[in-house]
Structures are given as C-alpha cells and as structure tokens.
Backbone bond lengths (Angstrom), bond angles and torsions (degrees), N, CA, C in turn:
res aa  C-N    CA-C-N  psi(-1)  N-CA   C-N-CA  omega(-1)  CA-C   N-CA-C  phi
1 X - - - 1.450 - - 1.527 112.08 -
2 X 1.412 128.29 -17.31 1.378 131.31 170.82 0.951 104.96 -75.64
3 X 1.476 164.79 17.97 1.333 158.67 143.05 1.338 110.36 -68.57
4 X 1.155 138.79 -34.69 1.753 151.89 -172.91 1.701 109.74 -59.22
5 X 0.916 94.38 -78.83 1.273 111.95 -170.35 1.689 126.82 -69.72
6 X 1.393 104.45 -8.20 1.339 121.91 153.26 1.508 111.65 -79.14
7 X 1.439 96.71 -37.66 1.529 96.13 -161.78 1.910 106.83 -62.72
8 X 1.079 92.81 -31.93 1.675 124.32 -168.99 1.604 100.00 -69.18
9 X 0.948 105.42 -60.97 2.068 119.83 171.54 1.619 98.93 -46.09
10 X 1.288 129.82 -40.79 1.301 133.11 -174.70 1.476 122.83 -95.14
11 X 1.179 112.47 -23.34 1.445 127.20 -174.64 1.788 85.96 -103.05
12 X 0.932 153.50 -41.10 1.565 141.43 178.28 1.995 109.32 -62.59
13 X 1.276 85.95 -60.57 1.759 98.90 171.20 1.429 114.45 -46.65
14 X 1.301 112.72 -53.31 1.837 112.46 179.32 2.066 89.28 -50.48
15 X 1.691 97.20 -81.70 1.475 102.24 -176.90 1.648 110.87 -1.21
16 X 1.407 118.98 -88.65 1.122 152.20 173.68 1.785 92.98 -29.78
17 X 0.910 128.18 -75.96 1.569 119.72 175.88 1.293 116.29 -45.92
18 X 1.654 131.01 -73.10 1.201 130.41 140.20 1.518 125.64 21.40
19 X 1.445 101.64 -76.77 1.500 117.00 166.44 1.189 126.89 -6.94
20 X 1.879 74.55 -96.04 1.944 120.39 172.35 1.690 87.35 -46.28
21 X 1.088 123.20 -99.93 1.551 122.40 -156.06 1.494 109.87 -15.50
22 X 1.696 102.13 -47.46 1.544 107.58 -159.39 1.930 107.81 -53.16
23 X 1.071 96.45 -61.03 1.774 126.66 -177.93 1.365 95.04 -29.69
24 X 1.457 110.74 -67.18 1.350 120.44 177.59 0.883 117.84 -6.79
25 X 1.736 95.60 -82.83 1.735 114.11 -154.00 1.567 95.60 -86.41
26 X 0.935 121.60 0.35 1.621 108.16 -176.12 1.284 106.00 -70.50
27 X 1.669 108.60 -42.72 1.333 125.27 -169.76 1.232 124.10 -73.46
28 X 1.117 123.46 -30.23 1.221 136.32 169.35 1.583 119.65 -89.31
29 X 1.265 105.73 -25.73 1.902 106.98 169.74 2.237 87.94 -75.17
30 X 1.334 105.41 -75.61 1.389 81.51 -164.23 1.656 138.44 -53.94
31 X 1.601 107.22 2.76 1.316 119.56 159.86 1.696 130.16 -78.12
32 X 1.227 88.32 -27.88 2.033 97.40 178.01 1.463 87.65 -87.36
33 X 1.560 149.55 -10.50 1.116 118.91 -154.11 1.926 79.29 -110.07
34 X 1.434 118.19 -50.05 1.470 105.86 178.61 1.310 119.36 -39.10
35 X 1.739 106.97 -53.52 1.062 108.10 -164.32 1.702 121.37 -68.85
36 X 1.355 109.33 -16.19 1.626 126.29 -168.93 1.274 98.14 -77.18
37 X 1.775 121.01 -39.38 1.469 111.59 -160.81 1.873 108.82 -114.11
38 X 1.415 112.02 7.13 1.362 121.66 155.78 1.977 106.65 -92.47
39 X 1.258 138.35 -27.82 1.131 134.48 148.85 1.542 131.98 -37.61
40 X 1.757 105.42 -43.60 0.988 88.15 -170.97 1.066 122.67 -123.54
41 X 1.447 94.00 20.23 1.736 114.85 168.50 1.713 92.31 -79.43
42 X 1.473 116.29 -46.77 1.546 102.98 -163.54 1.493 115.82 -81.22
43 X 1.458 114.46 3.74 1.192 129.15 170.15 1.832 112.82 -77.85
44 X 0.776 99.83 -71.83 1.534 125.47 173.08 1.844 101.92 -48.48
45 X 1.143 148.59 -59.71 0.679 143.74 115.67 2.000 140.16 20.48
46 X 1.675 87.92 -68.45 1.769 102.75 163.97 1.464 109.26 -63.12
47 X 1.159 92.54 -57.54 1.837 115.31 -170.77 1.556 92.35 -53.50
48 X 1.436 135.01 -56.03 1.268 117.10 -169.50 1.864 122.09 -72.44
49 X 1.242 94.68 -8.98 1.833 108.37 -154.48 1.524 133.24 71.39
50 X 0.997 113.88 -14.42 1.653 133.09 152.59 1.383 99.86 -18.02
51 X 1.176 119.60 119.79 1.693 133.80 155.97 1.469 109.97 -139.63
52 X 1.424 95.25 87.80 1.622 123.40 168.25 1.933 111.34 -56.16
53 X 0.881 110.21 -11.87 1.713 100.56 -153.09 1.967 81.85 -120.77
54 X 1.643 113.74 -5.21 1.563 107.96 -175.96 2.140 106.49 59.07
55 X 1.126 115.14 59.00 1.663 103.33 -161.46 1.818 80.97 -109.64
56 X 1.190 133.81 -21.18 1.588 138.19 -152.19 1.767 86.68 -110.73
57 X 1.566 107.31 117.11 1.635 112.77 171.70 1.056 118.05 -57.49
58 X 1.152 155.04 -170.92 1.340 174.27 168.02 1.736 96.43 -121.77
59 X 1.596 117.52 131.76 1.589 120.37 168.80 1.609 103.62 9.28
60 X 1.247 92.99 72.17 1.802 107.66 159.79 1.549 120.05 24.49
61 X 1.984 90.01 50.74 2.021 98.91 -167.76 1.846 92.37 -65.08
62 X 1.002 113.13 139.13 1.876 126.66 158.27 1.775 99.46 -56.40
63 X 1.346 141.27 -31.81 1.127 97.18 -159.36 2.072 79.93 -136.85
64 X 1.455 87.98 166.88 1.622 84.33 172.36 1.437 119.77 -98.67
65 X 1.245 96.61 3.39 1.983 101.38 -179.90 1.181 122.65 -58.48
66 X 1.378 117.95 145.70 1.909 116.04 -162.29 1.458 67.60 -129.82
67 X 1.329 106.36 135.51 1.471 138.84 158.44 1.713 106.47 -66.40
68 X 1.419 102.23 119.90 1.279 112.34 161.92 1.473 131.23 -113.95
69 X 1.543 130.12 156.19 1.272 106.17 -163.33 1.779 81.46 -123.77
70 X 1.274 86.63 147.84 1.768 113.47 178.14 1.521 112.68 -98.01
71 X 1.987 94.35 138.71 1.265 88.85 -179.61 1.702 114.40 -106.95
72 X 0.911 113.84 146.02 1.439 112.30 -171.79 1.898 122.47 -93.78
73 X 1.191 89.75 28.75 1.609 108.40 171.48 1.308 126.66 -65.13
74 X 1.198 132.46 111.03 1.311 128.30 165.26 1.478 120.62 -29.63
75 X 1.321 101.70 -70.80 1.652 123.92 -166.33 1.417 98.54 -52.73
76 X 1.303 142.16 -34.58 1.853 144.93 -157.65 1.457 80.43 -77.07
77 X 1.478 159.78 -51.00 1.065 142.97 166.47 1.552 137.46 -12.97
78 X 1.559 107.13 -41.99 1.419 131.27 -178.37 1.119 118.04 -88.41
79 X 1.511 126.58 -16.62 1.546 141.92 -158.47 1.830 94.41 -145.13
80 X 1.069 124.46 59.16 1.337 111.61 -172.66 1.867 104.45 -80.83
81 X 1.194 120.05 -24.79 1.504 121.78 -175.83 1.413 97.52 -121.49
C-alpha cells in the first residue's frame, strides 16, 4: 500500500507543473502569433498605401463623410440586410 500515495504526491506535482508550464506557453505562443500576423498585415499594408479604415484625409477635407446616394425603391424596405 506504500506505493500509492507516493505515486499520487508525484503524479499531482508533475500535474501541477504541467499546468503552470502549460499557461505559459500558451500565452506567449498565442502572442508572437497575434502579434506576427497583425504586424504584417500593417506592414504590407503601409508598403502598399492601402487605407482600408479611410483614417488618412484627402486635401485636408474638414469632414470625413463619404456621400452616399439613396435608393428610392420600395421593395429595399423588405430586404433591408
């Protein structure tokens, strides 16, 4: 019966290390991987001139509003999304 309960003291302790280790690296693998593939989208991106989000004015416009034109359809009422 003294084999058990060592075994248990040792098999909880690994567990318990296990853990901790796991957390670790989780955290730090899924941070080099966010951070690697939000980099080099915004790299790639600079390099192309692409401004998806419109954040860079055009000849110093005052307002950021993009003119939209409306359609005057009945039916777009029923299907709005």
């Amino acid at each position: 019966m003294a084999p058990y309960p060592i075994g248990r003291a040792i098999h909880g302790g690994w567990f318990a290390f296990a853990c901790t280790i796991s957390m670790a690296v989780t955290n730090v693998l899924l941070a080099a991987v966010y951070f690697t593939v939000f980099l080099i989208t915004a790299v790639f991106l600079r390099l192309s001139g692409r401004d998806p989000l419109r954040l860079r004015r055009k000849n110093a416009d005052r307002s950021m509003w993009i003119p939209h034109q409306t359609e005057d359809k009945p039916w777009r009422y029923y299907r709005q999304y």
